[in-house]
N, C-alpha and C positions, 0 to 999 in steps of 0.2 A: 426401321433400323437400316442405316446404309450398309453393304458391302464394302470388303474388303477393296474393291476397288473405284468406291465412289470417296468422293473428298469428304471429310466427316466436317460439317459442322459444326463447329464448339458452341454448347449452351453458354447464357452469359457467366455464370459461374466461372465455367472452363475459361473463358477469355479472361474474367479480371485474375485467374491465376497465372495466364500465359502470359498477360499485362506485366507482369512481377517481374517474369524473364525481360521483356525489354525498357522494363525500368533501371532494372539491374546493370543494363549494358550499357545504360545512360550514367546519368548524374546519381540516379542514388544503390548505392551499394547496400544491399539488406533485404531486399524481398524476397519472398519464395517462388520456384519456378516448378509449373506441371507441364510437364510433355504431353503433347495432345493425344499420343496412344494409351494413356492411363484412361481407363473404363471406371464409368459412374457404378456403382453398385445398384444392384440386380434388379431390385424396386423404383429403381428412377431410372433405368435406363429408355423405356419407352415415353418418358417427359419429353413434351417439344420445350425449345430454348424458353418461351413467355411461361411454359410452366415452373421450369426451373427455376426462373428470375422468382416468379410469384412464390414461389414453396420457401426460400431462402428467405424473404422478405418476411414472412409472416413467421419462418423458425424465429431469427434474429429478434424480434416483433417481440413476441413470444415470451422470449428468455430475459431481451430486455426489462417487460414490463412485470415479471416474475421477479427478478436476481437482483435489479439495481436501485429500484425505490429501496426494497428490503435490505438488504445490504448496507444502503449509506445509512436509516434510520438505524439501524442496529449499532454500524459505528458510530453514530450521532453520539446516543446513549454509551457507548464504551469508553470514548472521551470525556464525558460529563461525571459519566462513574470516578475516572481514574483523575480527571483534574477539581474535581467539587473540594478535594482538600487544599488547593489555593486560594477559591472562594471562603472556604470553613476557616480560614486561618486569618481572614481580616476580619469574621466573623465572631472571632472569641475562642476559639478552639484551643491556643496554646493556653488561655489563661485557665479557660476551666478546667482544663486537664491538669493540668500544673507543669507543664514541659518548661524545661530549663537548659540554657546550652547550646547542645545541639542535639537537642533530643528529636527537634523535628524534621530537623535534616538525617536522622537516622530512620524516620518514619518512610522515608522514599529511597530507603537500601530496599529495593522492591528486587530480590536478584532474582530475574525472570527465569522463569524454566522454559530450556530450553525444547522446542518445537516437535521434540520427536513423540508426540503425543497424536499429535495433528498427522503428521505423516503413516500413521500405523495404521490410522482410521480413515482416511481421506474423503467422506460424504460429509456436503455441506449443508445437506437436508439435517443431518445430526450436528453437525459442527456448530454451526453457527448459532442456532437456538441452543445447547447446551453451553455454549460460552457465554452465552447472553443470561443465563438462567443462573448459574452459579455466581457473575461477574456483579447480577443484580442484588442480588443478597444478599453476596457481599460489603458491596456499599451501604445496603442498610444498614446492616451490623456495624459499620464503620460509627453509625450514628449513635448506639448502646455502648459505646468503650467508654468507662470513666478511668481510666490508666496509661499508660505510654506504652505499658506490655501486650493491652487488649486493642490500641490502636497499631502497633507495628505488626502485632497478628493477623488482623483481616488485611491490612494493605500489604504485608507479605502476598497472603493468599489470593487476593486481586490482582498482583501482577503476576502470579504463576499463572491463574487462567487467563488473563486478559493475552499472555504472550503469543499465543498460540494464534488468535484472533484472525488478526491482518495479513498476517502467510498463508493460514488458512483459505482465507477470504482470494488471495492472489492467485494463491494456487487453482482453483476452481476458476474464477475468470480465464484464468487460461487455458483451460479445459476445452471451454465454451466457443472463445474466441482466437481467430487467428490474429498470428500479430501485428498486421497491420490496424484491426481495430479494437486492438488489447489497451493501447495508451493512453484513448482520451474515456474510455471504459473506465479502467483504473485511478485514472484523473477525478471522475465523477466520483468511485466511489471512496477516494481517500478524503473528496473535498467535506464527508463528513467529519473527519474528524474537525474540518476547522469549523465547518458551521457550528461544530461545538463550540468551540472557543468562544462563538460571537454569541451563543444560546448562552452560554455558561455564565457568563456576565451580565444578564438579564435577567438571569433567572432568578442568580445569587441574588441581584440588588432588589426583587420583589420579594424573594423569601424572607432574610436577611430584616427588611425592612418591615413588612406586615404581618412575619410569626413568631415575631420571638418573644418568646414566656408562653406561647399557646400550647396550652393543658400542659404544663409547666417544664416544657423542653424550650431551651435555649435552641435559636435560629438555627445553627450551624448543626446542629441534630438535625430538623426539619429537612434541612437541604441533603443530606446523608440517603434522611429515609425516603423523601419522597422522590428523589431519583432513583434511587436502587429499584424501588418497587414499581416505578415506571418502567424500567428496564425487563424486569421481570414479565411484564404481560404484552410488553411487543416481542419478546423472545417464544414465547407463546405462541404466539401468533405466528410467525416467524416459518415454524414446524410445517404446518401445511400449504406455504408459500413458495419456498426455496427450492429448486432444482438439484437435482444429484447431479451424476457424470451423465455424457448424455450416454451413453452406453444401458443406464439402467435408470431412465427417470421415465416416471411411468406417464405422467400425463400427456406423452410427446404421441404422436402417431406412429408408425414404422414406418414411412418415409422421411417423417421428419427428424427419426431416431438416427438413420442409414445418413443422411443429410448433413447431419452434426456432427458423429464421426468423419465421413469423408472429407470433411471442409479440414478439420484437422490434421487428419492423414495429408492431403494436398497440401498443408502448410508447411508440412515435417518432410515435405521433399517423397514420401514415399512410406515413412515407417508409421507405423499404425498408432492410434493414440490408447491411454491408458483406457482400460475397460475391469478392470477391477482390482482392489489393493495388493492379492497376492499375485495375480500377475507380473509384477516388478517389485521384487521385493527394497522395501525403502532402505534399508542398510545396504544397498548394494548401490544405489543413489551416492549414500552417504561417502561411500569409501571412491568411487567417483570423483566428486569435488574433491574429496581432503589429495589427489595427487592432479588436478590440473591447475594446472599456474592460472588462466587466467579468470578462474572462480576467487583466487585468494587475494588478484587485481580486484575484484566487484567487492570483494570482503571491504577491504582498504575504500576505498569508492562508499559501500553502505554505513560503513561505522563512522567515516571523518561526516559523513551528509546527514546523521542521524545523533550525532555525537549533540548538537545544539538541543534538541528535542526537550531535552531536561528543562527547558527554561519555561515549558507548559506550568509546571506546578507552580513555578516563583512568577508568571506573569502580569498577575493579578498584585507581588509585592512592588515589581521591577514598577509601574505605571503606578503605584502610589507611594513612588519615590519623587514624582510628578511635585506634590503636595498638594492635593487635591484631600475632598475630605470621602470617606469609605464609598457613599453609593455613585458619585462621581467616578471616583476611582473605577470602580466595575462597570458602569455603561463606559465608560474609557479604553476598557479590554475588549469590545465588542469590535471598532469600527478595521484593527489590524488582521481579526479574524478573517470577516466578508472580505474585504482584499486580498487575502491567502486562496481561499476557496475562489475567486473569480479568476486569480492567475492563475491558479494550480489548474484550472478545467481548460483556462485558453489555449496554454501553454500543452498540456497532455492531447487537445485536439490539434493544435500546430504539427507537433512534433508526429504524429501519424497522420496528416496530412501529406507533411510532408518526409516521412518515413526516414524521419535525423531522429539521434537520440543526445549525439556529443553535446553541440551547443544547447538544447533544451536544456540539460544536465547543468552544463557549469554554468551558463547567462544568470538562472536564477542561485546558484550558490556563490558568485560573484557579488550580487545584491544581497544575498546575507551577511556576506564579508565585509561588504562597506558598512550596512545596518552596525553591524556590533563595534565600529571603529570610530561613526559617528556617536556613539551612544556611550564611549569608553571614554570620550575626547574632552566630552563638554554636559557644563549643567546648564544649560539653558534647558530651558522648557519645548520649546518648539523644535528646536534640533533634536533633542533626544525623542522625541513623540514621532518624528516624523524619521527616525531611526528605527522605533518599534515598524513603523508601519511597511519597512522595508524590509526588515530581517523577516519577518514571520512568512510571508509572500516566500523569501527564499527559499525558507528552512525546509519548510513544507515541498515545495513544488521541486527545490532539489532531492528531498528524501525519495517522494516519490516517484521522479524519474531513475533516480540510480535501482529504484525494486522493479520498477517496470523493463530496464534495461540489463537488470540478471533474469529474468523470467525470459526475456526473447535471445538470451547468450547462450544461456542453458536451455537450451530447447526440449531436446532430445538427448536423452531416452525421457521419460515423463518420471518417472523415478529418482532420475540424478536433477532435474529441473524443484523437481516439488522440496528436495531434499537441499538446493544451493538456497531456494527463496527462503525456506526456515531456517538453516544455517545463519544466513548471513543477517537475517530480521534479529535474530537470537544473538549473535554476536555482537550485533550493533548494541544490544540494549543493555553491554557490560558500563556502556560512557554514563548509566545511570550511578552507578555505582560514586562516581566521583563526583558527577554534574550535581547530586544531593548537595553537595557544599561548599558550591561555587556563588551560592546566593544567600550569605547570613547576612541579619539585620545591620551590623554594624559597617555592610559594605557597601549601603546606598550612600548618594544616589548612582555613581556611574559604575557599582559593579566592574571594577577593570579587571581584576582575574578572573570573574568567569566570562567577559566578552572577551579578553586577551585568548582563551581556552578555542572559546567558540570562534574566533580568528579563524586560529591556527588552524583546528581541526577542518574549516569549512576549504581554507586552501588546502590541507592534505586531500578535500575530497576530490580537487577540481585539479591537481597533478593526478593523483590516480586514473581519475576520468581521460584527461590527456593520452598516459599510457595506455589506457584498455583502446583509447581509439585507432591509435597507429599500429597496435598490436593485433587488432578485429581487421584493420586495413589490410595488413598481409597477411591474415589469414587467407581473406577474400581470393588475396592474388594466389596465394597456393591452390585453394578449392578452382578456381577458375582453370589452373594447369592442370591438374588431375582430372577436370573433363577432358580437356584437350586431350591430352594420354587416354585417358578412359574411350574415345570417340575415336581414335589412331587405330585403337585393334578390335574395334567393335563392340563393344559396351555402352549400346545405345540406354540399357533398361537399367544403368547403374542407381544404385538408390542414394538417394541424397542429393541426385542431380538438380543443380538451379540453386540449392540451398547458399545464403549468404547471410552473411552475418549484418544488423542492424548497426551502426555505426553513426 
């Protein structure tokens, strides 16, 4: 251990957080900054630098190959649960039921409950496999409704737990991870939902095609149940996988417990990370955002970038408006999926790359914008296909940059953070409410009110984004002077010091 008056060393750790400080002073505005007098905690302080580097490596390592297979496979399944009734509905679903109307666009008034469920509990060891567990048996049941009453029941009850899901899930990445490599994290694990998409339509056109009448359920049954119940046994599984907080996840060592915290702590500029639910109570989170402006900026920003979303369950009608015939139709829904998940992963590892959030944000809501204007415009077949193959790419990779860019706004305190990512997940998912009946049969093929809808909304997302940026901008320059001031009367050890906002 050096003395007080030998030059200390920074492990590399320590360097790539003091990196932050003179990135910050450079071209990118947003990193976090540790002052080199902040002390490793107690257990790592006798690590030389290679051991540091090495312990880091293998936490990160670690948690990776714990949290993120599992993770995306679980959303894999929560999308395939919640979109199988786009599949089921060119499968026979309206007819055998007898739905009339708009009965089936009242089947996706799914009014989501809101998230304060997820925040009261905050372990993802619990979380996750319990959302998975309910979410799956659900969907089975979806497959037993012979009524329109026993079908808008379970799909109710599927979107109350499934809501919880994906904040959840956020919430906990950023637990884990600092925010520099929270985005192409996040990236990776929302690109399950789209690999649903592209599973979803293969699945359908095997099931679809080779069960139906088998032991005398109609296909669109089959596809109900035999997701749901897949769902159910990797949630299962799931339980002895998943990481808690790292404060209290037991299979870590106590170095690499102390490790996880502090990497967090040095993210937060100083303030400690969450280490248990009643330490920060999440109503106090809540009351938080509902008075700072620019959380009700990121509101505006998730709900116009989330607003499209709806178009998951009619995509499967939307693409055989094509006039293709049914299994066509559904390997057709596959190939705009895999292109969503390949941008969404590039684009979330770009954007912490290079530690931008603006353009990440709006480039790909910009290309959803054109998607739905080409696809409003014209019936040709090839324009409008290659309109699908654009928007979705957006929808996606804008949604999930604008959740990735409330998660690193809202930083701190972890209570008001866990508490703006559920808010504003939950808020957004009112545009289901209307998006249900933007897509009736009698509006193919070009759909112009609900692409005119999905416009608007996507530029509402992409001025919003505009404002949080020039808004984050001066923040930056305020924080920047109150060092200055803070460093004038000697408040070297100020907390929060180096802290910048992601922009």
């Amino acid at each position: 251990m050096p003395t007080q008056t030998e030059e200390v060393k920074p492990s590399d750790l320590q360097k790539a957080a003091m990196d932050l400080a003179s990135d910050s002073k450079s071209s990118s505005e947003g990193q976090t900054t540790i002052w080199p007098e902040r002390e490793l905690p107690e257990l790592l302080r006798d690590l030389s630098e290679e051991e540091l580097k090495s312990l880091e490596k293998k936490l990160i390592k670690k948690v990776d190959l714990r949290m993120l297979p599992t993770m995306i496979l679980i959303y894999i399944m929560n999308y395939l649960d919640r979109n199988a009734i786009g599949s089921a509905r060119l499968g026979g679903l309206e007819k055998d039921l007898g739905l009339t109307g708009n009965e089936f666009q009242h089947r996706l008034l799914e009014i989501l409950h809101p998230d304060v469920g997820l925040c009261n509990h905050p372990s993802t060891e619990h979380h996750a496999d319990n959302h998975g567990n309910y979410q799956g048996i659900l969907c089975a049941c979806s497959g037993a409704t012979h009524s329109f009453g026993g079908l808008l029941a379970t799909r109710f009850f599927l979107g109350f737990v499934e809501a919880a899901f994906y904040p959840g899930c956020l919430a906990t990445l950023s637990s884990w991870y600092v925010r520099k490599e929270l985005g192409v994290r996040t990236g990776l694990f929302y690109s399950g939902s789209m690999l649903s998409g592209a599973f979803s339509g293969l699945i359908a056109a095997g099931i679809t095609n080779g069960m139906d009448g088998a032991r005398g359920l109609l296909a669109w049954r089959w596809l109900f149940i035999i997701e749901g119940s897949l769902t159910v046994a990797i949630a299962l599984g799931a339980f002895f996988v998943l990481p808690d907080f790292p404060a209290n996840t037991k299979w870590l060592t106590d170095q690499e417990r102390q490790l996880a915290m502090w990497r967090m702590e040095v993210d937060a500029a100083g303030e400690e990370d969450w280490t248990s639910s009643s330490s920060q109570p999440i109503f106090d989170g809540f009351k938080m955002i509902l008075v700072d402006p620019i959380n009700w900026i990121l509101v505006v920003l998730v709900y116009g970038a989330a607003s499209s979303i709806s178009i998951n369950s009619f995509f499967p009608t939307v693409v055989a408006s094509l006039g293709k015939d049914r299994i066509t139709t559904l390997l057709l829904t596959s190939p705009p999926y895999l292109l969503a998940c390949i941008v969404c992963a590039a684009v979330s590892w770009n954007a912490d790359r290079m530690n931008e959030r603006y353009w990440h944000t709006v480039a790909p809501l910009a290309c959803s914008l054109v998607g739905f204007i080409i696809s409003s415009a014209t019936t040709g077949i090839g324009p409008r296909y290659f309109g699908a193959m654009i928007m979705l790419p957006g929808i996606y990779t804008g949604f999930n940059m604008s959740m990735v860019w409330t998660a690193n706004t809202i930083y701190r305190p972890t209570a008001k953070r866990a508490a703006a990512v559920a808010f504003n997940n939950a808020f957004s998912t009112l545009s289901g409410i209307y998006g249900s009946y933007l897509y009736p049969n009698n509006a193919t093929p070009r759909f112009v009110l609900a692409f005119s809808v999905n416009a608007a909304m996507a530029l509402m997302a992409i001025v919003a984004a505009t404002v949080l940026h020039f808004v984050l901008k001066r923040e930056n320059k305020k924080l920047g002077m109150r060092e200055q001031e803070a460093e004038a009367v000697g408040q070297a050890q100020l907390i929060g010091k180096g802290f910048r906002y992601v922009i």
